[in-house]
C-alpha positions in Angstrom: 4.6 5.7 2.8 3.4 2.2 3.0 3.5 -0.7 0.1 1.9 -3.3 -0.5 3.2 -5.8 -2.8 0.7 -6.8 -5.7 2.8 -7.9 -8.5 6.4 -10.0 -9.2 8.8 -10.0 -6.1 10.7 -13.0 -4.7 11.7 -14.6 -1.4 15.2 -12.2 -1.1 13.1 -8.7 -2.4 15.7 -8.6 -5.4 13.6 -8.8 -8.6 10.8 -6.9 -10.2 8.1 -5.8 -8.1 4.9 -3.9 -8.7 3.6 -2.2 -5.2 0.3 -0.4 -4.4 0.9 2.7 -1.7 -1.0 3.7 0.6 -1.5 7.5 -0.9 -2.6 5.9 -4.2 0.1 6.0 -6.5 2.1 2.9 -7.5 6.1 1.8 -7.1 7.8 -0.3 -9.4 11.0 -1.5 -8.7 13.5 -3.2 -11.2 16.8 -2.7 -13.3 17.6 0.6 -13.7 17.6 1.7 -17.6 19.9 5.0 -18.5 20.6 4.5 -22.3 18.1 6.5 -24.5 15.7 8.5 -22.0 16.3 11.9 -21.0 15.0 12.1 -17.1 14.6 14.9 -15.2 15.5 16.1 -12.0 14.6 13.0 -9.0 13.7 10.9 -11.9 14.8 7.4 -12.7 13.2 4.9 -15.2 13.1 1.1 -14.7 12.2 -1.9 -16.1 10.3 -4.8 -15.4 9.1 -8.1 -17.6 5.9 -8.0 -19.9 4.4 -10.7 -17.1 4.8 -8.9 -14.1 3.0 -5.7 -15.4 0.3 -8.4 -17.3 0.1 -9.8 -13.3 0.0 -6.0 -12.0 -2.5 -4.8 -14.3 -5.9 -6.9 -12.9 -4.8 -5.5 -8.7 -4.7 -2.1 -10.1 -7.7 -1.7 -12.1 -9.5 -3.4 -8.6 -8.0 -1.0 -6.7 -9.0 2.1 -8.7 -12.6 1.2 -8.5 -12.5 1.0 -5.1 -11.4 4.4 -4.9 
């Protein structure tokens, strides 16, 4: 799979991120939240700041149209 980096991120790769892949889904990386969700099997929930998904949003809604 190949990302492309579209949102957040920092010089050491360490923060919040938002990537694009290359088989049209989307990655998200950032602190890893346990308390209060049940997940299933191969799942894991994480979370980012308001501004990085408010800078995410615009790249994806460009790159679903050019779908």
């Amino acid at each position: 799979m190949e990302l492309r980096k579209i949102a957040g991120g920092c010089p050491d790769d360490d923060c919040p991120t938002v990537y694009l892949s290359d088989r049209g889904t989307v990655v998200f990386q950032g602190n890893a939240v346990t308390c209060g969700i049940k997940l299933g099997a191969g799942e894991q929930a994480v979370e980012l700041p308001l501004a990085v998904v408010r800078e995410a949003l615009p790249k994806l809604s460009e790159a679903v149209e050019c779908r």
